[in-house]
N, C-alpha and C positions, 0 to 999 in steps of 0.2 A: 663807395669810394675804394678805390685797388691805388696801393702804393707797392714800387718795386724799388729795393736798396740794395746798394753793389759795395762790394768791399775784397781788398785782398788785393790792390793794385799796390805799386809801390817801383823804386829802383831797384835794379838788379844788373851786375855785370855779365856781357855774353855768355851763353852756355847757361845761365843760371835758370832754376824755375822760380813761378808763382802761382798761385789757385787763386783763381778768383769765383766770387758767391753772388747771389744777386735771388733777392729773398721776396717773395709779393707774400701781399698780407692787406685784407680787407674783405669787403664782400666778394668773396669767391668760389664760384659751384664748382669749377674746373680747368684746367688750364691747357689747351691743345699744345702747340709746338714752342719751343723756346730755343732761344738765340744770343750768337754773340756777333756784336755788331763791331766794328771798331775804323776810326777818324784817326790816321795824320795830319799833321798840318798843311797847309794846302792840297788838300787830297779829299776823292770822296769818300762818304761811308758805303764799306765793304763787308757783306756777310762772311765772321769768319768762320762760325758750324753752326749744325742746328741740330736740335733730338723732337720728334713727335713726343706724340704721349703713348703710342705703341712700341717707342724706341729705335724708330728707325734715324739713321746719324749720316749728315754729308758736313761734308768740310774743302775751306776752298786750298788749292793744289799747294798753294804755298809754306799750310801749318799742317798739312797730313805727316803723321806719323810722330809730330811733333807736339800735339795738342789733344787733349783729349775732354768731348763735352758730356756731360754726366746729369741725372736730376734724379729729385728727390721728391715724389708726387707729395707724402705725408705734411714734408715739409714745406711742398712748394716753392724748392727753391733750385735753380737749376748751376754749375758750375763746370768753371773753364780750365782744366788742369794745363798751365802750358812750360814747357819744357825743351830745353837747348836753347835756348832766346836768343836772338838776335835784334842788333839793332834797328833792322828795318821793320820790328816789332814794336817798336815805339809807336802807341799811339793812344788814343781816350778810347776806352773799351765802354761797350752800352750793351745789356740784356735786353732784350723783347721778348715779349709772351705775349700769344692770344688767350686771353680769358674769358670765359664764360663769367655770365653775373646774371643777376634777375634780370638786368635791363637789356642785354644781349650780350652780343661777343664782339669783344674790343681790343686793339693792340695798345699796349702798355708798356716804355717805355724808362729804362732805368735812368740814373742821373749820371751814370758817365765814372769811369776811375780812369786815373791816369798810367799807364804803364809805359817806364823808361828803360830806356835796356842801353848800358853802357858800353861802348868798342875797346 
């Protein structure tokens, strides 16, 4: 069993930052790429960075320069440094990772934090 736990969402007024963390923990041999996902309301889910396990890092146009994605192999846990927030930040942030495990390699899905970002 792999469980993935997110934390570090919260309000914040424009321009403010938050870190968010997102922790797996279970049977696990190793973890390839990890991700932030994140949901508005009526909207889809949109990738908003990702880091390999070589550290290689894309991010989508609209948090460049303004978000920065980071991990922590030892730990296994990967995080979302984001900063100048803006309202149209507003949304339920999800971690993804593919994991390796005895049984094979699986995506693994966090439980969602909410991040509000006030105008």
């Amino acid at each position: 069993q792999v469980h993935l736990v997110e934390s570090g969402g919260g309000l914040v007024q424009a321009g403010g930052s938050l870190k968010l963390s997102c922790a797996a923990s279970g049977s696990i041999i190793s973890i390839r790429a990890m991700s932030w996902y994140r949901q508005a309301p009526g909207k889809q889910r949109e990738l908003v960075a990702a880091i390999t396990n070589d550290g290689g890092i894309n991010y989508v146009d609209s948090v460049k320069g303004r978000f920065t994605i980071s991990r922590d192999n030892a730990k296994t846990t990967v995080y979302l440094e984001m900063n100048s927030l803006k309202p149209e930040d507003t949304a339920v942030y999800y971690c993804l990772m593919n994991i390796v495990t005895w049984r094979g390699t699986y995506r693994y899905w966090g439980q969602g934090t909410q991040v509000t970002v006030s105008s």
